[in-house]
Backbone bond lengths (Angstrom), bond angles and torsions (degrees), N, CA, C in turn:
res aa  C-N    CA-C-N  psi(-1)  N-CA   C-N-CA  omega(-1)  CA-C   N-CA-C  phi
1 X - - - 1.451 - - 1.530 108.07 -
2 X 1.628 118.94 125.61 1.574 107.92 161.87 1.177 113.40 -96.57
3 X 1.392 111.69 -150.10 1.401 125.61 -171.48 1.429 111.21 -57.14
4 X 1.660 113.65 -52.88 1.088 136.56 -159.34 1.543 105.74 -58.66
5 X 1.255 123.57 -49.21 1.355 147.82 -158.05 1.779 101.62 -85.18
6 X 1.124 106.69 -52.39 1.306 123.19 154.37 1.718 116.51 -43.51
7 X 0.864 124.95 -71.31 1.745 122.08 177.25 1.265 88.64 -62.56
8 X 1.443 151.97 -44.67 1.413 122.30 -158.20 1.583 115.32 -86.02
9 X 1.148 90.93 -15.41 1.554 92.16 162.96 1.328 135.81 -74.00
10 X 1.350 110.99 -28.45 1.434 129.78 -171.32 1.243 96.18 -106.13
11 X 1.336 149.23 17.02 1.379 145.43 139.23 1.372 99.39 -102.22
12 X 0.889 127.57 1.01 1.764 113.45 179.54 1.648 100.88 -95.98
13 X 1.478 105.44 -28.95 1.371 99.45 176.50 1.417 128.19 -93.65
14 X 1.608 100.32 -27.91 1.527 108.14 162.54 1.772 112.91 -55.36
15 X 1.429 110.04 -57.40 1.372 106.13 179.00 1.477 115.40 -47.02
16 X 1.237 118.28 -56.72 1.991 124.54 -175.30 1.932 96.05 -54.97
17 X 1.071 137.91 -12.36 1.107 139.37 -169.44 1.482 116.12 -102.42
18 X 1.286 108.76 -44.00 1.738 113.45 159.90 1.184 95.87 -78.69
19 X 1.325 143.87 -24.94 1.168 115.52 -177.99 2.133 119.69 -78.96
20 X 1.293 89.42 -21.10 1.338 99.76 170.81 1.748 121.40 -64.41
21 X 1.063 106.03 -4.31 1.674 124.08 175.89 1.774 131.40 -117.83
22 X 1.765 95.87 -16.84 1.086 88.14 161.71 1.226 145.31 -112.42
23 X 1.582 110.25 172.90 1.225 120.55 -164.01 1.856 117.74 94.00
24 X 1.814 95.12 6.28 1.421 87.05 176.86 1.768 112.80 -115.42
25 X 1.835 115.57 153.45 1.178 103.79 -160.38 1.711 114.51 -75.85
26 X 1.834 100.15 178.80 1.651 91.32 169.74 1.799 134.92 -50.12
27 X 1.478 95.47 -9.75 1.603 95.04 -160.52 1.797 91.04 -95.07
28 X 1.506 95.00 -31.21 1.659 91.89 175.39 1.374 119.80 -54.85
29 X 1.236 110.34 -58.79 1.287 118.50 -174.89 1.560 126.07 -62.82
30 X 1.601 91.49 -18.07 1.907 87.99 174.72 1.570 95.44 -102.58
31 X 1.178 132.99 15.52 1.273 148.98 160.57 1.908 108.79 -28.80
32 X 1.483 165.63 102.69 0.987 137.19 135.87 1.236 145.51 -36.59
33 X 1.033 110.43 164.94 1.893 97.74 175.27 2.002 113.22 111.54
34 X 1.169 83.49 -36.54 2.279 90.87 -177.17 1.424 104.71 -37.30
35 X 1.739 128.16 -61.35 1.050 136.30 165.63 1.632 122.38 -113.60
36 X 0.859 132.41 125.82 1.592 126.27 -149.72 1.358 114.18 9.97
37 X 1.722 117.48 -89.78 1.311 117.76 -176.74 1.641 125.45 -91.53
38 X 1.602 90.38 -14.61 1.580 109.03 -173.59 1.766 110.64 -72.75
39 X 1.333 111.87 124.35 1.498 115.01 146.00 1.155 139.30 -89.61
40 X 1.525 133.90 166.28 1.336 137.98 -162.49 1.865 101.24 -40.04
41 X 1.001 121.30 -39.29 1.567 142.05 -173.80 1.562 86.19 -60.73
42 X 1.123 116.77 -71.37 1.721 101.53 -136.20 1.915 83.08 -86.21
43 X 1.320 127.82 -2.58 1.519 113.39 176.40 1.391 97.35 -104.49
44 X 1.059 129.78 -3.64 1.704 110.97 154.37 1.965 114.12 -89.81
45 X 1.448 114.86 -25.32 1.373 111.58 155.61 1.838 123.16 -64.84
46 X 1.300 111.87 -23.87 1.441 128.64 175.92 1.791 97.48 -49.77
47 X 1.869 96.00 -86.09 1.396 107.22 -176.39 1.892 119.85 -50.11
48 X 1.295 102.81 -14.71 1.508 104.12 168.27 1.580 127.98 -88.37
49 X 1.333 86.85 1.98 1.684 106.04 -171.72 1.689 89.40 -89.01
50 X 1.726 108.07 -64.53 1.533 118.57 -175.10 1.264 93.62 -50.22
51 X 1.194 152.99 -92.00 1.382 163.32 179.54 1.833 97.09 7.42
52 X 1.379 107.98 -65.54 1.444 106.83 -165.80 1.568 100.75 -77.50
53 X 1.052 125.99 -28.99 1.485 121.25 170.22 1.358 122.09 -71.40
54 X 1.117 124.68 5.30 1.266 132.34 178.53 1.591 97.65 -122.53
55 X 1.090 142.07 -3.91 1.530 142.24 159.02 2.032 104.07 -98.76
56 X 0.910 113.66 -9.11 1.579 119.31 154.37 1.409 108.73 -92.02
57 X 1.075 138.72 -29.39 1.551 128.65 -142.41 1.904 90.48 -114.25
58 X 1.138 115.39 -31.10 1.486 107.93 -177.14 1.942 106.40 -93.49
59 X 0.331 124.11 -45.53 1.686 114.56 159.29 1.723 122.64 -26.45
60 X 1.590 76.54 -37.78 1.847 89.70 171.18 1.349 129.27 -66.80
61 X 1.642 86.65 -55.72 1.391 99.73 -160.27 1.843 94.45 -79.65
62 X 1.484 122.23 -31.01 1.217 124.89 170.47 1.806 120.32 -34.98
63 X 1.794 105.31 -19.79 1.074 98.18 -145.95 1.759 94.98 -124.72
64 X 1.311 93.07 -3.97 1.716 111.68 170.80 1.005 113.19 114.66
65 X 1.746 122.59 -16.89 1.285 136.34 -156.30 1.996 105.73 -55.93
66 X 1.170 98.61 177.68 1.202 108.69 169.35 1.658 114.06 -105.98
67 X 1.538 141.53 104.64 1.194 141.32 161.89 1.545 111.63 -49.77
68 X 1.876 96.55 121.52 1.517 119.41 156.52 1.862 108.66 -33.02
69 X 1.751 99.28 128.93 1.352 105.28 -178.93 1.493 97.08 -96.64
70 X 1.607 112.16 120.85 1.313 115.74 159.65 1.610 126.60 -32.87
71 X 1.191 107.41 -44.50 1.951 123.99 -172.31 1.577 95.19 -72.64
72 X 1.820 124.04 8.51 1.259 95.92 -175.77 1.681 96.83 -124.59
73 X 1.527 94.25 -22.87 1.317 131.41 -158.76 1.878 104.76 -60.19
74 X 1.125 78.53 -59.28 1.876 112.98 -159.27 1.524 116.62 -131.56
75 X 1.644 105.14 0.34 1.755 86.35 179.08 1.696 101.28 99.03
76 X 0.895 118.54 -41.71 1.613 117.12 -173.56 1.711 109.78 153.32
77 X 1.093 119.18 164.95 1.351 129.98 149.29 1.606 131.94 -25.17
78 X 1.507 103.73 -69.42 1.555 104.37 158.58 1.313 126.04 -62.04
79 X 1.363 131.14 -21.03 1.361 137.01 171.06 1.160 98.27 -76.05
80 X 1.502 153.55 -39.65 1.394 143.13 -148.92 1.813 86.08 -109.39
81 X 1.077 133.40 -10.39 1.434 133.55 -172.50 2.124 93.47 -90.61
82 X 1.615 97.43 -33.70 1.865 100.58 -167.08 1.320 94.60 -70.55
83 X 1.731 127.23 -33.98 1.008 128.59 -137.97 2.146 108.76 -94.38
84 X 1.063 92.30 -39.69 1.157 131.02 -172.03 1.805 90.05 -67.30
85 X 1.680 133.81 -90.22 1.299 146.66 153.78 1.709 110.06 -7.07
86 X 1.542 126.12 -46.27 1.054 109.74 -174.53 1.677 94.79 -79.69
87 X 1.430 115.64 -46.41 1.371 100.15 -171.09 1.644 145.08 -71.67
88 X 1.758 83.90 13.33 1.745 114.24 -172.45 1.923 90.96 -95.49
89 X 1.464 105.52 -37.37 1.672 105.45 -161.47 1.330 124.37 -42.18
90 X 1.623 100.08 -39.16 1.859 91.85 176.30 1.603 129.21 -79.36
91 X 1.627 114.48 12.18 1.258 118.05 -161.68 1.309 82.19 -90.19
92 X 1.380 101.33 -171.98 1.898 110.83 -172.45 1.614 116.25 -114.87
93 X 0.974 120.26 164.76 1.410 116.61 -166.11 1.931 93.20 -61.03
94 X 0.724 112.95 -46.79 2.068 131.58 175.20 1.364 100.92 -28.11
95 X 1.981 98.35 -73.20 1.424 114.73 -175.13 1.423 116.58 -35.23
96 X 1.541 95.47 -69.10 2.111 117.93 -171.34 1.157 91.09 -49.51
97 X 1.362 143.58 -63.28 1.738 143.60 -148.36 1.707 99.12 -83.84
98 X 1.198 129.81 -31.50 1.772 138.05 166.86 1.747 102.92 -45.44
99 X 1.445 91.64 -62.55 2.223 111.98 -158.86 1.847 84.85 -55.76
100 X 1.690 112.73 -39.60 1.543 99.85 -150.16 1.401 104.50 -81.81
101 X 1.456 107.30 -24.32 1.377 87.13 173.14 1.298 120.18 -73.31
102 X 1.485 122.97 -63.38 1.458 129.89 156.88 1.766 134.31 1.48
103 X 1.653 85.51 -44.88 1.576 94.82 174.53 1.453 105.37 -92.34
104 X 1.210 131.24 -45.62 1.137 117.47 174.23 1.338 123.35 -76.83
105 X 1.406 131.86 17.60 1.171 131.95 136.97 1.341 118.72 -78.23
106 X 1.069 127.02 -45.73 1.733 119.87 151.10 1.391 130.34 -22.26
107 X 1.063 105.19 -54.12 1.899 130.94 -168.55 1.688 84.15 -70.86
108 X 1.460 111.07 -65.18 1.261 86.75 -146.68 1.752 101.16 -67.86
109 X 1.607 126.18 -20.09 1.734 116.11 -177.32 1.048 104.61 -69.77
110 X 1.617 129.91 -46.93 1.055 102.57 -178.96 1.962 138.98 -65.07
111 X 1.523 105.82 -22.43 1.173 111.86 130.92 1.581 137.41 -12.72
112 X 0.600 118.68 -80.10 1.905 139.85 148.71 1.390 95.02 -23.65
113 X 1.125 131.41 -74.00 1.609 132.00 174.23 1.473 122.16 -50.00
114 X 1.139 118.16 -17.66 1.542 102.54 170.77 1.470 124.52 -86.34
115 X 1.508 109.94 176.54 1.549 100.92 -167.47 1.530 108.68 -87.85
116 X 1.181 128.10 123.72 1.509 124.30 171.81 1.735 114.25 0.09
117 X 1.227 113.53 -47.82 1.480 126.25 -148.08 1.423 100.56 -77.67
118 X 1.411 104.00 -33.84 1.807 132.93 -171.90 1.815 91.33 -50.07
119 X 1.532 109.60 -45.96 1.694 92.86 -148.60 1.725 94.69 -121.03
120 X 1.377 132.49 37.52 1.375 158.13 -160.79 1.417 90.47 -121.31
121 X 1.243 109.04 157.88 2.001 136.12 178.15 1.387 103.00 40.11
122 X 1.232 112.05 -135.00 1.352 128.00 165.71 1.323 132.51 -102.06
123 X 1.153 128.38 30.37 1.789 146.10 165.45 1.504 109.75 -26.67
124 X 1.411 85.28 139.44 1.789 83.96 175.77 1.426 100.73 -68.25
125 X 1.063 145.29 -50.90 1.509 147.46 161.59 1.649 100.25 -3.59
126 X 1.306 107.45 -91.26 1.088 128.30 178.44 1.501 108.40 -30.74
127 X 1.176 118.40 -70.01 1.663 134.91 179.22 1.630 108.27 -47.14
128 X 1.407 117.97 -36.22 2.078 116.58 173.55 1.223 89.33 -87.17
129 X 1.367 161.90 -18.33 1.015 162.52 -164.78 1.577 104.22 -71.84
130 X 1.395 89.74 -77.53 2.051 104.47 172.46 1.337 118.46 -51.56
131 X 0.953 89.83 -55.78 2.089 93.97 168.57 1.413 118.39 -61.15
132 X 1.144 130.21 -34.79 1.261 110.68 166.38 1.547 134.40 -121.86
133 X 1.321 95.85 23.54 1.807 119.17 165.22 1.648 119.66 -132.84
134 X 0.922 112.21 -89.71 1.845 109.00 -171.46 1.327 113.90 -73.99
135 X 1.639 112.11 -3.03 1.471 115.71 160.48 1.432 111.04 -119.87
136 X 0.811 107.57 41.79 1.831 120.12 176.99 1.507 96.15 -130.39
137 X 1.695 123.92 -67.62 1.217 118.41 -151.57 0.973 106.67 -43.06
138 X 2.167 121.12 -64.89 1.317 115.23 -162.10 1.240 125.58 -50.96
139 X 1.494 123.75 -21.23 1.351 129.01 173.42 1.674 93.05 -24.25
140 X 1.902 94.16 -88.42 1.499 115.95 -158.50 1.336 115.31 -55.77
141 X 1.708 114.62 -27.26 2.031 100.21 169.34 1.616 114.36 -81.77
142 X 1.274 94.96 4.96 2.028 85.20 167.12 1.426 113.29 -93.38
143 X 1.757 92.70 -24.57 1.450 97.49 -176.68 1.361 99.32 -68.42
144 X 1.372 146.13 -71.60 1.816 162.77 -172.03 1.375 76.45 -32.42
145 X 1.535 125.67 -83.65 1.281 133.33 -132.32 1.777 113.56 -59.89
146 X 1.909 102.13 -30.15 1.048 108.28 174.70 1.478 125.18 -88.49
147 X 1.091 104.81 -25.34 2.088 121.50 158.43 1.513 88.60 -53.07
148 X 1.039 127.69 -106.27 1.541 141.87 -163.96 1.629 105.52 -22.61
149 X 1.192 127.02 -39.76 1.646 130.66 168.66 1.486 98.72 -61.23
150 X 1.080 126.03 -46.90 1.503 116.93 -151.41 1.662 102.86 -90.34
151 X 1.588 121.79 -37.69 1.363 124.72 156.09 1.582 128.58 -68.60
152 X 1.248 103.74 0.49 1.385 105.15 -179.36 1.784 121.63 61.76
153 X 1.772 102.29 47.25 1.397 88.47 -169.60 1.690 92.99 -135.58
């Protein structure tokens, strides 16, 4: 996979993922319940959280470094996911949907900046990449898509 193949993937999944949210109102979206306690709000602040951790985490690994272990960091994954969610909660539905685009305009230029080779075979690059974008999103639009079936919205 290069670059090319790479961005089209990760807009194919970013797009199916906003698309899994729109057209619904503010009260929907700060709605609970989509994933246990989380609403459309705090799982589009979620993926904007991964987003910026993956523009910290590839610089690293770009550079040989060794990436901070969550399990040492924060307790684990779900602890840095609890931790992260409460401190997104007071922003506004505006705010969370502002940061996500913003950051993922980041992600994807700096993208653009790496070397072809960076996002080719199986690279760890490549590998934090999938894990926390085009194999992250669909998680959360099955999650929306399947809330929204079951509420009828």
């Amino acid at each position: 996979m290069g670059r090319e193949q790479v961005l089209r993937k990760l807009e194919k999944s970013w797009t199916e993922f906003k698309e899994s949210y729109a057209g619904l109102t503010e009260e929907q979206m700060n709605m609970p319940g989509v994933i246990e306690e989380w609403s459309v709000k705090d799982i589009i602040a979620h993926v904007s959280v991964w987003e910026k951790e993956t523009l910290k985490m590839l610089p690293l690994i770009l550079n040989g470094s060794r990436t901070p272990r969550y399990s040492t960091t924060y307790g684990g994954i779900d602890a840095f996911n609890a931790l992260k969610t409460e401190e997104q909660r007071s922003l506004s539905l505006h705010e969370v949907q502002e940061d996500l685009e913003k950051t993922h305009e980041s992600l994807i230029a700096y993208l653009q900046t790496l070397p072809e080779q960076a996002l080719s075979g199986e690279s760890r690059i490549l590998r934090r990449l999938r894990l926390d974008t085009y194999g992250h999103y669909p998680i959360h639009t099955r999650a929306i898509q399947d809330w929204r079936s079951r509420n009828g919205l």
